[in-house]
Biopython code that builds the backbone (N, CA, C, O; Angstrom):
import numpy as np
from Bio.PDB.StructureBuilder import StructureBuilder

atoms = [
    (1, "UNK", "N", (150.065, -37.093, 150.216)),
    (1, "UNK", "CA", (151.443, -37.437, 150.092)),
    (1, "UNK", "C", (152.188, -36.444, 149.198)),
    (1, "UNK", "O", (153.405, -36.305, 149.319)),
    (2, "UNK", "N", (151.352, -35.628, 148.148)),
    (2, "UNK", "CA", (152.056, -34.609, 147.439)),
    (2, "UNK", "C", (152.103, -33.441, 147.959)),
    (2, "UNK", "O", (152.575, -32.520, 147.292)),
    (3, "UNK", "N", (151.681, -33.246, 149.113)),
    (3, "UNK", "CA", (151.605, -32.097, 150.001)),
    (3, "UNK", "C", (153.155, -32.138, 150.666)),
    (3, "UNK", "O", (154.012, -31.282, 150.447)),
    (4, "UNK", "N", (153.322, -33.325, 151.526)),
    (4, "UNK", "CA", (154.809, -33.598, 152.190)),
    (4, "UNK", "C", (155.955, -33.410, 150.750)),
    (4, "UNK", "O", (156.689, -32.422, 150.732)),
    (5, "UNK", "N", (155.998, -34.208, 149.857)),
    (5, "UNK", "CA", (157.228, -33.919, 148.854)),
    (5, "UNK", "C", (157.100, -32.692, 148.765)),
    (5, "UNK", "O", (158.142, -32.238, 149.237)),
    (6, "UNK", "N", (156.266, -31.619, 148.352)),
    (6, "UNK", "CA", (156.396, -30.191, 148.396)),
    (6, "UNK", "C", (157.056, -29.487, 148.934)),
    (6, "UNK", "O", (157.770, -28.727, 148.279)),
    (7, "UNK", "N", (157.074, -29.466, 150.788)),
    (7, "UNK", "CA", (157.095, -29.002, 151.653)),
    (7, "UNK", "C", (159.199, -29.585, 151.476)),
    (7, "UNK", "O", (160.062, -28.707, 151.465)),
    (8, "UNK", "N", (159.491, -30.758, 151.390)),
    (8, "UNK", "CA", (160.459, -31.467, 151.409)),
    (8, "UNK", "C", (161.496, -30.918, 150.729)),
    (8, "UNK", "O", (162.626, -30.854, 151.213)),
    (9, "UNK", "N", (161.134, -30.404, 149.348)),
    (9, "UNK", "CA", (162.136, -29.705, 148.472)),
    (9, "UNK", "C", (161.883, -28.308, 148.987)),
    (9, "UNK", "O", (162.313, -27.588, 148.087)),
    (10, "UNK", "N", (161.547, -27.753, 149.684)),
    (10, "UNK", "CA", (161.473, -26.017, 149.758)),
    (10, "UNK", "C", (162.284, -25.930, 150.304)),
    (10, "UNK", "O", (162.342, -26.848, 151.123)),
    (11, "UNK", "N", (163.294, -25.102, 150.374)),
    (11, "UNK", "CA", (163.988, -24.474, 151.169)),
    (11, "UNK", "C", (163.378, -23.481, 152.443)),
    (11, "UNK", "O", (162.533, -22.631, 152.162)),
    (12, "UNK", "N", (163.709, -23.594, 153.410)),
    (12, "UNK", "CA", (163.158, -22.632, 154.512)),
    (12, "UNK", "C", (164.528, -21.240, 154.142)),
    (12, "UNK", "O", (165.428, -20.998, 153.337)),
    (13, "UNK", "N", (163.827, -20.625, 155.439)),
    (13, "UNK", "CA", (164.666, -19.297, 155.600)),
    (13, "UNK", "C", (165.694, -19.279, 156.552)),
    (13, "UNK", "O", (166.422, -18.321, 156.813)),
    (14, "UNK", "N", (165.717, -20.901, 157.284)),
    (14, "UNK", "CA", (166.725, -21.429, 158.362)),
    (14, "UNK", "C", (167.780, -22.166, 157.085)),
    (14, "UNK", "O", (168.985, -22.178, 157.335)),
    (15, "UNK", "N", (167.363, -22.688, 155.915)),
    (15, "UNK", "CA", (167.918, -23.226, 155.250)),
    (15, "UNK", "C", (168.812, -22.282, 154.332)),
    (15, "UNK", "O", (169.933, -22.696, 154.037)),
    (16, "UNK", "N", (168.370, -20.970, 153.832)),
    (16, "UNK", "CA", (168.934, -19.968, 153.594)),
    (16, "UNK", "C", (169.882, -19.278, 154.349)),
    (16, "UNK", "O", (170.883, -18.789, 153.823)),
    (17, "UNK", "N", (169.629, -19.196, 155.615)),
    (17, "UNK", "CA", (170.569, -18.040, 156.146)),
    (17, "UNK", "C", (172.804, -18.694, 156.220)),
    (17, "UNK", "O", (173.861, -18.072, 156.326)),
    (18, "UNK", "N", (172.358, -20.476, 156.060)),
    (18, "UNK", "CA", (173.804, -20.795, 156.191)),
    (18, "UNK", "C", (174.191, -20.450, 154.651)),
    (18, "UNK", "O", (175.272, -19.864, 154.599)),
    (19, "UNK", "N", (173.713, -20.617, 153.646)),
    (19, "UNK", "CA", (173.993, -20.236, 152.396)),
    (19, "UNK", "C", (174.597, -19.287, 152.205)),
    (19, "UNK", "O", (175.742, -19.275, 151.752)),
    (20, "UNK", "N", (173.750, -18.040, 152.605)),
    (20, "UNK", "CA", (173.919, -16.741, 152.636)),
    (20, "UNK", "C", (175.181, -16.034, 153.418)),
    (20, "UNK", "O", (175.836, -15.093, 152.970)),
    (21, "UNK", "N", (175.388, -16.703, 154.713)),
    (21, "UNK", "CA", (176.392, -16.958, 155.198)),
    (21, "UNK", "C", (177.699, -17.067, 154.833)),
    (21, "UNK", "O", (178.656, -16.330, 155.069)),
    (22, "UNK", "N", (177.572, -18.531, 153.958)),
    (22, "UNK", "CA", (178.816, -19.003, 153.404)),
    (22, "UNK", "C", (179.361, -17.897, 152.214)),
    (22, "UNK", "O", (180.547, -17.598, 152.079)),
    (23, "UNK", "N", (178.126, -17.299, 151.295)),
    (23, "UNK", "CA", (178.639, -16.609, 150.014)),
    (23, "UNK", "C", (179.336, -14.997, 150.773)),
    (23, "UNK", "O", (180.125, -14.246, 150.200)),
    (24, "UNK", "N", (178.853, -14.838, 151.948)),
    (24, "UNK", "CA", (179.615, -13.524, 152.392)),
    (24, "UNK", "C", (180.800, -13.833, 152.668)),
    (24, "UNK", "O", (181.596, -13.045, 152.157)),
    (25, "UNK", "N", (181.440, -14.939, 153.473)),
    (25, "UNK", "CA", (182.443, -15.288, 153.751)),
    (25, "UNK", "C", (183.506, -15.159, 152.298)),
    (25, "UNK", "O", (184.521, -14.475, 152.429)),
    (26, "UNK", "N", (183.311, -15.637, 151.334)),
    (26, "UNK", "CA", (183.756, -16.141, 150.297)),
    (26, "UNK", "C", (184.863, -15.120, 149.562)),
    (26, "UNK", "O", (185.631, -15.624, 148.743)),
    (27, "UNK", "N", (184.939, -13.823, 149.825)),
    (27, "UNK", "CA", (185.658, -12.311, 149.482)),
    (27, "UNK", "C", (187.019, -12.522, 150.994)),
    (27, "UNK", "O", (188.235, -12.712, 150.944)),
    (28, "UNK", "N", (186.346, -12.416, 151.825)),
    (28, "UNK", "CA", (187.371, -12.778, 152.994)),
    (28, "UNK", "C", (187.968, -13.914, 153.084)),
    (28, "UNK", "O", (188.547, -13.877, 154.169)),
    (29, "UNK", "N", (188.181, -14.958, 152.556)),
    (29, "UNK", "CA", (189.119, -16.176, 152.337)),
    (29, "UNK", "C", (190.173, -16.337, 150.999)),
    (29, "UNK", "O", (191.055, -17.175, 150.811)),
    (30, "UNK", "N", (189.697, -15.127, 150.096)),
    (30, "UNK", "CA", (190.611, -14.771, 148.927)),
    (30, "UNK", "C", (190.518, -15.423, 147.920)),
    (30, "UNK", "O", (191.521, -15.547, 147.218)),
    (31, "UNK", "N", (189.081, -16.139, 147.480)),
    (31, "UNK", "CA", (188.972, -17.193, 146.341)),
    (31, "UNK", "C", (188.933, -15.679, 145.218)),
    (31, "UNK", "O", (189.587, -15.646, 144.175)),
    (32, "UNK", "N", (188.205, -14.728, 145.607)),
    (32, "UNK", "CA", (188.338, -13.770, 144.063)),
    (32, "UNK", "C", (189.749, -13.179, 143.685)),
    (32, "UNK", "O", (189.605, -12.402, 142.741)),
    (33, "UNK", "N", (190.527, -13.234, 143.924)),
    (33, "UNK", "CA", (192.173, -12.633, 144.005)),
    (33, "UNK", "C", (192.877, -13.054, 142.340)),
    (33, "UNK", "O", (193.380, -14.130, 142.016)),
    (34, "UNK", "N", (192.738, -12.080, 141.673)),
    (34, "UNK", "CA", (193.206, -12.825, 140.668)),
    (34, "UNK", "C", (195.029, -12.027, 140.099)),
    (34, "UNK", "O", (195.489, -11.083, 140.742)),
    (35, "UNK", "N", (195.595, -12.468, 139.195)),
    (35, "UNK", "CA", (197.025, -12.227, 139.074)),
    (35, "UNK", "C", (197.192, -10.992, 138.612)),
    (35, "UNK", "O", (198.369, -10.666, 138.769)),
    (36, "UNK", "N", (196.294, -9.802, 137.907)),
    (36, "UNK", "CA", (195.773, -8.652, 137.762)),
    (36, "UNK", "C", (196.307, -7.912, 138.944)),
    (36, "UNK", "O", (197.421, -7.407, 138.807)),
    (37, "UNK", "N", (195.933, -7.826, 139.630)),
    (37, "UNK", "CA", (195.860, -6.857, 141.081)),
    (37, "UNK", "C", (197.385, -7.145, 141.511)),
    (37, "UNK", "O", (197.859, -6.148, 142.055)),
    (38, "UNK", "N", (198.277, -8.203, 141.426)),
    (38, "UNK", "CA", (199.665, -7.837, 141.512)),
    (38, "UNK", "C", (200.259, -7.328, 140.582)),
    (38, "UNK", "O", (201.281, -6.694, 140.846)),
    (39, "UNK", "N", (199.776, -7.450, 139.090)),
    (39, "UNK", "CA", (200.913, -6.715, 138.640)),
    (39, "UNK", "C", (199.984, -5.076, 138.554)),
    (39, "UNK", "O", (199.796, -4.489, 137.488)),
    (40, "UNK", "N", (199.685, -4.759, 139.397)),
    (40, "UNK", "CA", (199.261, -3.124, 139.501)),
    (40, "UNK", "C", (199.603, -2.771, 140.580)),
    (40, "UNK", "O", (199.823, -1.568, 140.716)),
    (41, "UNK", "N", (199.778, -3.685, 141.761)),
    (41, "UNK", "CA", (200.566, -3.041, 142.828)),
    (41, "UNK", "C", (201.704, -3.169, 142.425)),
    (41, "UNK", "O", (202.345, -2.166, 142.739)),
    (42, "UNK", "N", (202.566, -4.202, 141.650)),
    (42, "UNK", "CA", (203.854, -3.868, 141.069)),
    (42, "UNK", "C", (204.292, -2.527, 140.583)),
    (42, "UNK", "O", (205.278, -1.824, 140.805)),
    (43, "UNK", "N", (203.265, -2.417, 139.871)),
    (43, "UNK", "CA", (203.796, -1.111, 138.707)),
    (43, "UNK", "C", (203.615, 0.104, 139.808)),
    (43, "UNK", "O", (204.447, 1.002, 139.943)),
    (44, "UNK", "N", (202.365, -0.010, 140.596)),
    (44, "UNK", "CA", (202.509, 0.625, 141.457)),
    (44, "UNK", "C", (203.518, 1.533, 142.465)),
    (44, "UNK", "O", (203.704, 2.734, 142.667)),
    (45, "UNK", "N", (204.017, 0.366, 142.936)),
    (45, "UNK", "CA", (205.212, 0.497, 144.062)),
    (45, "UNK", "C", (206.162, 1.006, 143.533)),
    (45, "UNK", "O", (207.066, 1.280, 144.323)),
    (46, "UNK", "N", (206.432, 1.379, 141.983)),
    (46, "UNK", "CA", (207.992, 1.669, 141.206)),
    (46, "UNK", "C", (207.489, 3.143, 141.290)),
    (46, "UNK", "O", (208.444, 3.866, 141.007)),
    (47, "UNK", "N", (206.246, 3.967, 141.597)),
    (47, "UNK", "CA", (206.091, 5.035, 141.676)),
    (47, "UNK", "C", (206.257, 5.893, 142.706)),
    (47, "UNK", "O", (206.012, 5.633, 143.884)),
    (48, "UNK", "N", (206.708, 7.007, 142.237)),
    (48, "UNK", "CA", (206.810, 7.992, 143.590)),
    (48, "UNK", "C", (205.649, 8.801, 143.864)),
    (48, "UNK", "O", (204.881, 9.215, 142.996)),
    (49, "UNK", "N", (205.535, 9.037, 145.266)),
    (49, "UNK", "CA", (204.646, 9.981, 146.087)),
    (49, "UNK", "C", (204.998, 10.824, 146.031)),
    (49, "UNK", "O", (206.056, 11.005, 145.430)),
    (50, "UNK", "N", (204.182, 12.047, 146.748)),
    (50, "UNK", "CA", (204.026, 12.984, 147.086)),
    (50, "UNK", "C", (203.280, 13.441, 148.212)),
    (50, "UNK", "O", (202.127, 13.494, 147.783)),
    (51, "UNK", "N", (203.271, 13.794, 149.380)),
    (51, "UNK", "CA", (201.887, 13.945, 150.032)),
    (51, "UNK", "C", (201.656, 15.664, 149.948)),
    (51, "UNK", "O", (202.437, 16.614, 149.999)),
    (52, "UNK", "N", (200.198, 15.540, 149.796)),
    (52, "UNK", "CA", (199.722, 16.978, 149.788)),
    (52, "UNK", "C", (198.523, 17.177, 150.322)),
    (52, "UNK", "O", (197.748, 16.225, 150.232)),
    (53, "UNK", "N", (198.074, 18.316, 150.950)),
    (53, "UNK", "CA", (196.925, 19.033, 151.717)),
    (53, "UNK", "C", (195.525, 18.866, 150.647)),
    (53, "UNK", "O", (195.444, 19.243, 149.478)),
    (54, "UNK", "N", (194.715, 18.327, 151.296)),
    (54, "UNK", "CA", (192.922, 18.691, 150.686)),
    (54, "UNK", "C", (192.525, 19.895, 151.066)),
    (54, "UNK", "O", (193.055, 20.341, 152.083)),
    (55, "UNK", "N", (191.707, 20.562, 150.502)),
    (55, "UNK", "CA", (191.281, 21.481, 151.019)),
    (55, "UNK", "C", (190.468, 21.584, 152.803)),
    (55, "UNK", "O", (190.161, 22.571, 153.471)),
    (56, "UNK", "N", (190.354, 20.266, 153.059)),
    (56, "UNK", "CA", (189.541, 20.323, 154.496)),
    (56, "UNK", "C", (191.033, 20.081, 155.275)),
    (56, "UNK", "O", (191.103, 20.457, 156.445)),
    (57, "UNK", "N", (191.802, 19.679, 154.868)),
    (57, "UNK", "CA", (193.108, 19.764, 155.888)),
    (57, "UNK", "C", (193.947, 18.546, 155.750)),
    (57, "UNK", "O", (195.162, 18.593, 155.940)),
    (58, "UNK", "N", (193.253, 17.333, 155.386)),
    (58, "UNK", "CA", (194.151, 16.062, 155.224)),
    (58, "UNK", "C", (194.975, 15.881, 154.533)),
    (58, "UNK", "O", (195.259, 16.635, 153.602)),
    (59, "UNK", "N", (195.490, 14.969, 154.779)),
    (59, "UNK", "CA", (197.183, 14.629, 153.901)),
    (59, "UNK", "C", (196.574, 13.748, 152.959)),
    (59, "UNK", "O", (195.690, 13.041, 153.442)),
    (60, "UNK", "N", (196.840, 13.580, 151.586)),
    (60, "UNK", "CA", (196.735, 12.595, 150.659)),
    (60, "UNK", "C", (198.186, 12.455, 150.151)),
    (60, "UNK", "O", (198.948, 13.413, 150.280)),
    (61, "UNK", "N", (198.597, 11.332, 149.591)),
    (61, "UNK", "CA", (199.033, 10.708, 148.753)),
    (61, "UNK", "C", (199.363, 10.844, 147.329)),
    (61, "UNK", "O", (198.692, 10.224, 146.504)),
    (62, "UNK", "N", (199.910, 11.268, 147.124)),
    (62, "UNK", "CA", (199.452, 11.507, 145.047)),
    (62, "UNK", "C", (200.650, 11.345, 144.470)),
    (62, "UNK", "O", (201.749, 11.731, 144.870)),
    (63, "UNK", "N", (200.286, 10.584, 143.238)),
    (63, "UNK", "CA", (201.858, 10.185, 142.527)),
    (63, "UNK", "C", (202.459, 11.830, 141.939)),
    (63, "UNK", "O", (201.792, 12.862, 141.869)),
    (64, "UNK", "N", (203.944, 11.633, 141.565)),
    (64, "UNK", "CA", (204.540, 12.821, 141.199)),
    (64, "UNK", "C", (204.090, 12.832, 139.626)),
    (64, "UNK", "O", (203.823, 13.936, 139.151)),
    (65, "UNK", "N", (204.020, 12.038, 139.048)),
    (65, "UNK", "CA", (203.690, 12.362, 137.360)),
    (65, "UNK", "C", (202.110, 13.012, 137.432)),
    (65, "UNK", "O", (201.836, 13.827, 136.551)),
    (66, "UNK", "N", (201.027, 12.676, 138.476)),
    (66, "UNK", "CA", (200.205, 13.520, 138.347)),
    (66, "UNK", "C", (200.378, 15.375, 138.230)),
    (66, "UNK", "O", (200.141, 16.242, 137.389)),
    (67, "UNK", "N", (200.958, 15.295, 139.688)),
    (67, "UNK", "CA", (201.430, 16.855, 139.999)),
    (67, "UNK", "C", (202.282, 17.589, 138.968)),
    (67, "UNK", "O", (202.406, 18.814, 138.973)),
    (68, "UNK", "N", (202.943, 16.665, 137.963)),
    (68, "UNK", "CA", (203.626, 17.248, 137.260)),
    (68, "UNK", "C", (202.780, 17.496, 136.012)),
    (68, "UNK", "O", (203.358, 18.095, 135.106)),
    (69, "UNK", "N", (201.576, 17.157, 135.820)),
    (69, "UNK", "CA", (200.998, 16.797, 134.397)),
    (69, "UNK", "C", (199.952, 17.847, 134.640)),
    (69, "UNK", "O", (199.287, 18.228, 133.677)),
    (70, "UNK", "N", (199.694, 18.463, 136.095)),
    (70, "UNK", "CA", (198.343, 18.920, 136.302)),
    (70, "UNK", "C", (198.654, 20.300, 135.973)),
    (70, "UNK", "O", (199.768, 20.809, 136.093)),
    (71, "UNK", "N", (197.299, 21.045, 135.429)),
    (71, "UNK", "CA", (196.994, 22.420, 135.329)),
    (71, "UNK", "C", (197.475, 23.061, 136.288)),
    (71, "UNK", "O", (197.593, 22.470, 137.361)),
    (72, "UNK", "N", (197.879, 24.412, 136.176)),
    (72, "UNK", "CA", (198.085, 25.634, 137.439)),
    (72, "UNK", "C", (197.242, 26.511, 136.794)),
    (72, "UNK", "O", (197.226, 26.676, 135.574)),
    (73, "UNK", "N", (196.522, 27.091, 137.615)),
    (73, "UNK", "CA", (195.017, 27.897, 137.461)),
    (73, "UNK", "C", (195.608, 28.968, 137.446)),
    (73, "UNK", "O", (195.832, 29.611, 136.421)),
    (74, "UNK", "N", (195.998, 29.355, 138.804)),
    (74, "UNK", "CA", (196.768, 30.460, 139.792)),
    (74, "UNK", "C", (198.119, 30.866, 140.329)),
    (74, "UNK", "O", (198.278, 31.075, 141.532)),
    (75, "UNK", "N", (199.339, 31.005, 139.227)),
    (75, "UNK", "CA", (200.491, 31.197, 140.530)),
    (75, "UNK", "C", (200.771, 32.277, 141.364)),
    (75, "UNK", "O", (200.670, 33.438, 140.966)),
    (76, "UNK", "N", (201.096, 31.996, 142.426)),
    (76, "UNK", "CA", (201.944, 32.828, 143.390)),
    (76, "UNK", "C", (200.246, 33.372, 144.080)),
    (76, "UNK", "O", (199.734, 34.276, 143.421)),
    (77, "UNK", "N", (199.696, 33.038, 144.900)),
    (77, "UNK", "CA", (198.517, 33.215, 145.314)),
    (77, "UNK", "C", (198.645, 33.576, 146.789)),
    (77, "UNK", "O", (199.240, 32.790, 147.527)),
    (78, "UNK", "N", (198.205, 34.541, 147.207)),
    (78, "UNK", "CA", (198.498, 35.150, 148.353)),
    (78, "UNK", "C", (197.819, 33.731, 149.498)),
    (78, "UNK", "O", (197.171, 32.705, 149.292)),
    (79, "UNK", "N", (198.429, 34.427, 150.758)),
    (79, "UNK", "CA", (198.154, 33.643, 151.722)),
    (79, "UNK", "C", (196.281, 33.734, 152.368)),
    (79, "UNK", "O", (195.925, 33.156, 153.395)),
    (80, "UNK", "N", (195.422, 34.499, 151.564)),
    (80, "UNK", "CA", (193.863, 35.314, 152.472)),
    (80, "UNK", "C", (193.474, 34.702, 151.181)),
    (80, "UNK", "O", (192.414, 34.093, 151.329)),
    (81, "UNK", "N", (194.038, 34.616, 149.679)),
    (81, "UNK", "CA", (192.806, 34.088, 148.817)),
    (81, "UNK", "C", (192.711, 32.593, 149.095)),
    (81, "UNK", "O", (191.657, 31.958, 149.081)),
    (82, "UNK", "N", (194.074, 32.034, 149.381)),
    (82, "UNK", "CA", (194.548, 30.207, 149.769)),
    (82, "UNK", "C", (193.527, 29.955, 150.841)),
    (82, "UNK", "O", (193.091, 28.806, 150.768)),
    (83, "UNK", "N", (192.886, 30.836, 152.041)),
    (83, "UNK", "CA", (192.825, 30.611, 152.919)),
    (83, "UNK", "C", (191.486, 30.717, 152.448)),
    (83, "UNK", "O", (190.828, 29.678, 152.495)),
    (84, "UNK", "N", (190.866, 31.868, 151.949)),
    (84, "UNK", "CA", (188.930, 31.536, 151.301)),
    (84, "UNK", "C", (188.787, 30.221, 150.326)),
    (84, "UNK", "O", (187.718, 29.679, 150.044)),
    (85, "UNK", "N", (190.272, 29.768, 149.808)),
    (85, "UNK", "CA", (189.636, 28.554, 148.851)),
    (85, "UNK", "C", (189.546, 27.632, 149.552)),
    (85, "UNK", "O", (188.866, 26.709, 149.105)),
    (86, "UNK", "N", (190.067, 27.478, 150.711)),
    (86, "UNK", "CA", (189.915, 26.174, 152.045)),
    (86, "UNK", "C", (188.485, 26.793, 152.508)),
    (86, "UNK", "O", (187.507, 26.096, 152.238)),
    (87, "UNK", "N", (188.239, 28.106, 153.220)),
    (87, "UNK", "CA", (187.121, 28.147, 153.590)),
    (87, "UNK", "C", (186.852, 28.093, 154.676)),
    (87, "UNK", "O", (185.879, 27.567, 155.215)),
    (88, "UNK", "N", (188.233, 28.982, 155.362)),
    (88, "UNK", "CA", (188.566, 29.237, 156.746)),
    (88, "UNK", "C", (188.864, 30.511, 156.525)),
    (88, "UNK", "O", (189.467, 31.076, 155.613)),
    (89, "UNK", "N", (188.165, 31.007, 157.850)),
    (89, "UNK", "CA", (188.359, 32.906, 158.357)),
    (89, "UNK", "C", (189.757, 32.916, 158.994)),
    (89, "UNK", "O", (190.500, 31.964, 159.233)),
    (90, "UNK", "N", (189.896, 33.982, 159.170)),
    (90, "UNK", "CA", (191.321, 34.753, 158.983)),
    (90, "UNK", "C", (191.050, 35.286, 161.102)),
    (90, "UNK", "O", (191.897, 35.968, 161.680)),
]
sb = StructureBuilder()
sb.init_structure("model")
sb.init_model(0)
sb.init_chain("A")
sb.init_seg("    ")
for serial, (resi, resn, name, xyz) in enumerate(atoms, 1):
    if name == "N":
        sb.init_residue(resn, " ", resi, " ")
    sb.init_atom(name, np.array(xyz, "f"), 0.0, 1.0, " ", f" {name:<3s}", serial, name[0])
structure = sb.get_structure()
């Protein structure tokens, strides 16, 4: 008879998988959302963009107080050295 109560409290791995289930769900229904994360898209949104080139070719995004705060290595840089720092032939 102490063999069956054993068996009774175990959880199986059929008994696990709805668990497991439910805690993935739990990010996609918005219970972690806390009042933090609006006021940073607030402060956010009062900022201005910029979009600018990566070196592989894409457009990013970047606020203007960065671009304005950042180092210049190099000015006035010809168009053949711009073009070896991307890492495209001519």
């Amino acid at each position: 008879m102490d063999e069956k109560t054993k068996k009774g409290t175990q959880i199986s791995r059929r008994g696990i998988l709805p668990l497991l289930g439910s805690t993935l769900l739990l990010p996609l229904l918005g219970f972690g959302k806390t009042s933090t994360i609006d006021e940073i898209i607030v402060s956010d949104e009062n900022e201005e963009y910029q979009t600018l080139l990566k070196p592989d070719g894409t457009a990013v995004r970047v606020k203007v107080s960065t671009v304005k705060n950042s180092k210049i290595i190099q000015k006035n840089i010809s168009n053949e050295s711009f073009l070896n720092w991307l890492g495209r032939k001519l």
